[in-house]
C-alpha positions as a Markdown table, in Angstrom:
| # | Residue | x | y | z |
|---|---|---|---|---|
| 1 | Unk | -11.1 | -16.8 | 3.7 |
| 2 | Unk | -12.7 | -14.8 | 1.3 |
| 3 | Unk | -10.8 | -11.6 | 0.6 |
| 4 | Unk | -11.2 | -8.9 | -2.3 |
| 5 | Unk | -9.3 | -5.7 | -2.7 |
| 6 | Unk | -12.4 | -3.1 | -3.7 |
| 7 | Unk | -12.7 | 0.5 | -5.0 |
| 8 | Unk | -13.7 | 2.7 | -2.9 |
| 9 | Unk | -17.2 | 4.1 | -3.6 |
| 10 | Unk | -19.9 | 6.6 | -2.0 |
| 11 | Unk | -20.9 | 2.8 | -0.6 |
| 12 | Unk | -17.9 | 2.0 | 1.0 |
| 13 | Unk | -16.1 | 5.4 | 2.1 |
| 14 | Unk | -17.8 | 5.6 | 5.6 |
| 15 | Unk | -16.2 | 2.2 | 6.4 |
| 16 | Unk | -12.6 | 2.8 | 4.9 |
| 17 | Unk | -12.9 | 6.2 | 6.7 |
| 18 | Unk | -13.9 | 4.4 | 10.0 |
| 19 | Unk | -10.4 | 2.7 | 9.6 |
| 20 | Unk | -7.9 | 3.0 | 12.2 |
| 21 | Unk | -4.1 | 2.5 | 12.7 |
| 22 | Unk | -2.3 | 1.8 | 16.0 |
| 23 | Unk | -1.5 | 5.1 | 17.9 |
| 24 | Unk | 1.9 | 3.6 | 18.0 |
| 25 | Unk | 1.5 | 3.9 | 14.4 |
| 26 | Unk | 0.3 | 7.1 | 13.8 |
| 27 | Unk | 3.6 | 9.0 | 12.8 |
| 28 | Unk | 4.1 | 6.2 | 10.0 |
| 29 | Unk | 1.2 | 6.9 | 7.5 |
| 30 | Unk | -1.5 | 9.4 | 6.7 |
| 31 | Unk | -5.2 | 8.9 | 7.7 |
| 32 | Unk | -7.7 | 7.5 | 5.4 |
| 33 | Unk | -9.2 | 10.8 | 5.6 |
| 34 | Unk | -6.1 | 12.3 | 4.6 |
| 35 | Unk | -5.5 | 10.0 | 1.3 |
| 36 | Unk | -8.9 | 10.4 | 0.2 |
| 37 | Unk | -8.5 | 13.9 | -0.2 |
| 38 | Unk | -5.3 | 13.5 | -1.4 |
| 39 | Unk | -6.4 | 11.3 | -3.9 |
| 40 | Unk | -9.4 | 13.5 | -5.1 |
| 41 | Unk | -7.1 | 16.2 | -5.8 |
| 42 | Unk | -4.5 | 14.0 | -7.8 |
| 43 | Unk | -6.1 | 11.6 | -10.0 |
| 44 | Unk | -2.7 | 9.5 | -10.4 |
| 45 | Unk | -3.6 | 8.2 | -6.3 |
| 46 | Unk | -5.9 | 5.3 | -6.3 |
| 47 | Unk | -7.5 | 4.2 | -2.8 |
| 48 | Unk | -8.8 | 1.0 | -2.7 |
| 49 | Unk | -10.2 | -0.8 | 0.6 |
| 50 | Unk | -8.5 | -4.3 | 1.9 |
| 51 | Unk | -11.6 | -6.6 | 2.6 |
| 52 | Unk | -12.2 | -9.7 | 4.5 |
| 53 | Unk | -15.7 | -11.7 | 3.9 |
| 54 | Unk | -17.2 | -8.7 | 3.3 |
| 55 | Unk | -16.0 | -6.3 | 6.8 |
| 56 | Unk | -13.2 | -3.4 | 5.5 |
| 57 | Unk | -9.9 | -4.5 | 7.7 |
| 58 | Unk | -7.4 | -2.2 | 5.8 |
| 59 | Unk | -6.5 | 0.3 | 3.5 |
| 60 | Unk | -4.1 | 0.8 | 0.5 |
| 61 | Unk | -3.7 | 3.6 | -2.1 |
| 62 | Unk | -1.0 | 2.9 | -5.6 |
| 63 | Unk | -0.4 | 5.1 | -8.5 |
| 64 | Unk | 1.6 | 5.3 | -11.6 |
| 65 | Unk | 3.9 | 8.3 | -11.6 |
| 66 | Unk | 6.0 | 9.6 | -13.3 |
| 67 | Unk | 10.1 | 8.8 | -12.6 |
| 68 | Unk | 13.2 | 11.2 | -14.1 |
| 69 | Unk | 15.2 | 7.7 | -15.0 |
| 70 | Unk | 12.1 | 5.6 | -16.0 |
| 71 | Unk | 9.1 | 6.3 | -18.2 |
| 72 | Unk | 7.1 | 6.0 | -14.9 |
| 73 | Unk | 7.2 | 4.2 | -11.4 |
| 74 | Unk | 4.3 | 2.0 | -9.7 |
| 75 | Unk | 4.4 | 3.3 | -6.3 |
| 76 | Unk | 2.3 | 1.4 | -3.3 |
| 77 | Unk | 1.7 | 4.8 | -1.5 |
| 78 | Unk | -0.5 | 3.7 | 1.5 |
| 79 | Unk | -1.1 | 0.3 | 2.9 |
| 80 | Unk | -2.4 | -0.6 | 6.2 |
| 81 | Unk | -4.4 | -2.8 | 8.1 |
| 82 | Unk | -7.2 | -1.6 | 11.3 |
| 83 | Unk | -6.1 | -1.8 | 14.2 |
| 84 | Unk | -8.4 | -4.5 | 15.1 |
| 85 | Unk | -7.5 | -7.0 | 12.7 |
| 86 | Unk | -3.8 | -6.6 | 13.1 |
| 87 | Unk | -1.9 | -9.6 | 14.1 |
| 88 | Unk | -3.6 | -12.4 | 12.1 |
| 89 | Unk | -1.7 | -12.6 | 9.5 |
| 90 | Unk | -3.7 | -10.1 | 7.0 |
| 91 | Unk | -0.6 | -7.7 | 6.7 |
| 92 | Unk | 1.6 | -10.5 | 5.0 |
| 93 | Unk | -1.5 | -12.4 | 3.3 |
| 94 | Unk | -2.7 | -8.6 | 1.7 |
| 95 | Unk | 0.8 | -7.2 | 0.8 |
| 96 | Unk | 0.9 | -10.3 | -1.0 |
| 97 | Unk | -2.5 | -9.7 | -2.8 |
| 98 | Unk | -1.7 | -6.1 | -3.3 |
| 99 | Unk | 1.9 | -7.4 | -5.4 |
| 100 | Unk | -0.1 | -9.9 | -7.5 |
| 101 | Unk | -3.2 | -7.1 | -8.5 |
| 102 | Unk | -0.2 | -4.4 | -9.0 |
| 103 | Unk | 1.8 | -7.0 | -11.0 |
| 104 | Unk | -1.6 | -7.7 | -13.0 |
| 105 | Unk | -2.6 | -4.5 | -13.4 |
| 106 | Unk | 0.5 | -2.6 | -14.5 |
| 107 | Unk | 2.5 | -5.7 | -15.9 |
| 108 | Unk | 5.3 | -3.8 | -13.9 |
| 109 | Unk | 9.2 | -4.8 | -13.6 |
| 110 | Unk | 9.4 | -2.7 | -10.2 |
| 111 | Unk | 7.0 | -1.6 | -7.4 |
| 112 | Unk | 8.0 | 1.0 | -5.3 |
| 113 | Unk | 7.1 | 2.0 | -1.8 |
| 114 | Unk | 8.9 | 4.6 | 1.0 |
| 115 | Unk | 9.1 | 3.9 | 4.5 |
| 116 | Unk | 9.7 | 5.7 | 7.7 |
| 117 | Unk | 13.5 | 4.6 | 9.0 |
| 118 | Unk | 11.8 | 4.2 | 12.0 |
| 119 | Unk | 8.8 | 2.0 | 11.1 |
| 120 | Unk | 10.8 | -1.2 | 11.9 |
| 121 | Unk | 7.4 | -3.9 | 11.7 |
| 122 | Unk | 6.9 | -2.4 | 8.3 |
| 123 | Unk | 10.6 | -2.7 | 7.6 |
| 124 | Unk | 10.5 | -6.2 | 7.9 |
| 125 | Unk | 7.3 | -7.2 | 6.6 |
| 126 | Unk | 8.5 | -5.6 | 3.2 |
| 127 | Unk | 11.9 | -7.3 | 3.4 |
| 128 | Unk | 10.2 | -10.4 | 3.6 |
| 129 | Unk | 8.7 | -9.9 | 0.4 |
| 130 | Unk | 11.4 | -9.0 | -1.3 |
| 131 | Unk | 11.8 | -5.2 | -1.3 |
| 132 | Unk | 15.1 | -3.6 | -0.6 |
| 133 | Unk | 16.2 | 0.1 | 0.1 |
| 134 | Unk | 17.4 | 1.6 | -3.4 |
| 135 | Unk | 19.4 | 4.5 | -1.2 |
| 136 | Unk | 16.8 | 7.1 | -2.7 |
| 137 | Unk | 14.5 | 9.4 | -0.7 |
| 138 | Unk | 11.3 | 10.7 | -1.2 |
| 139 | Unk | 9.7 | 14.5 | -0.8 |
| 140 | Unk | 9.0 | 13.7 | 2.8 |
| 141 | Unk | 12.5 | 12.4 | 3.5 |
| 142 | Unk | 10.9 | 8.6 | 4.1 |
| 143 | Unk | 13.8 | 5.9 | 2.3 |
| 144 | Unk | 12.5 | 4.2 | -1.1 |
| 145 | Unk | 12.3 | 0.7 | -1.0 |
| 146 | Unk | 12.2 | -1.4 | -4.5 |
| 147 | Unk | 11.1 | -5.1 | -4.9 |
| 148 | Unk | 11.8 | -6.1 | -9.0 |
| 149 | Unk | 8.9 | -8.6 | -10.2 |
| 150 | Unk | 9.6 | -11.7 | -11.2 |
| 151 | Unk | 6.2 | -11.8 | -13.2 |
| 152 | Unk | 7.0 | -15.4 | -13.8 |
| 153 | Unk | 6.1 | -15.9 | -9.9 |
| 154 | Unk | 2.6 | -13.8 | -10.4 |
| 155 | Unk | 0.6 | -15.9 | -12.8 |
């Protein structure tokens, strides 16, 4: 399966914005629509589209910001995968693509996500990759979750 995690450029943002979560889902996480403008006005927000053999099947959008304890956090603000692909095994195989590049990327300790109390598949799916609830909230009230990085395991 050939898989690449891509930028997302005037070539690209049609498809990433033809991207669609589960209306079950919808309460959990922001349209793409909605984090690409969020991420042209705040430059820390990176989107970045989740691709497999070349067709867009999810979404994802990390920053580096800054923390009052820490120098800065690396946050996995947005991750998703269409609708149509879900169920195949692409929200495991691209969290754990989305770790390694964050790992790589940042050479960070910590990566940092929140979560919807709620959102029990995405619950699980991050506890199974390590990530536990640190008892902090975020601005929108959603629970921090933390997973520390072995980087030992990511090279």
């Amino acid at each position: 399966m050939f898989t690449e995690i891509r930028d997302i450029t005037a070539l690209n943002k049609e498809e990433i914005l033809a991207l669609r979560i589960a209306d079950n889902q919808q309460n959990f996480i922001e349209s793409t629509k909605q984090c690409l403008a969020e991420a042209a006005t705040d430059q820390r927000f990176i989107p970045v589209g989740l691709y497999r053999t070349d067709i867009a099947v999810g979404f994802a959008m990390y920053g580096l910001f800054p923390h009052k304890d820490t120098a800065q956090r690396v946050w996995l603000d947005r991750y998703f995968i269409d609708e149509r692909y879900q169920h195949k095994g692409l929200g495991k195989y691209f969290l754990q693509q989305l770790i390694i590049y964050l790992v790589a990327k940042y050479s960070c300790q910590n990566i940092y996500l929140s979560v919807y109390d709620n959102n029990i598949v995405a619950i699980e799916l991050y506890k199974k990759f390590g990530f536990v609830f640190n008892g902090e909230l975020d601005e929108n009230g959603e629970k921090v979750m933390v997973k520390e990085v072995h980087t030992h395991d990511y090279h």
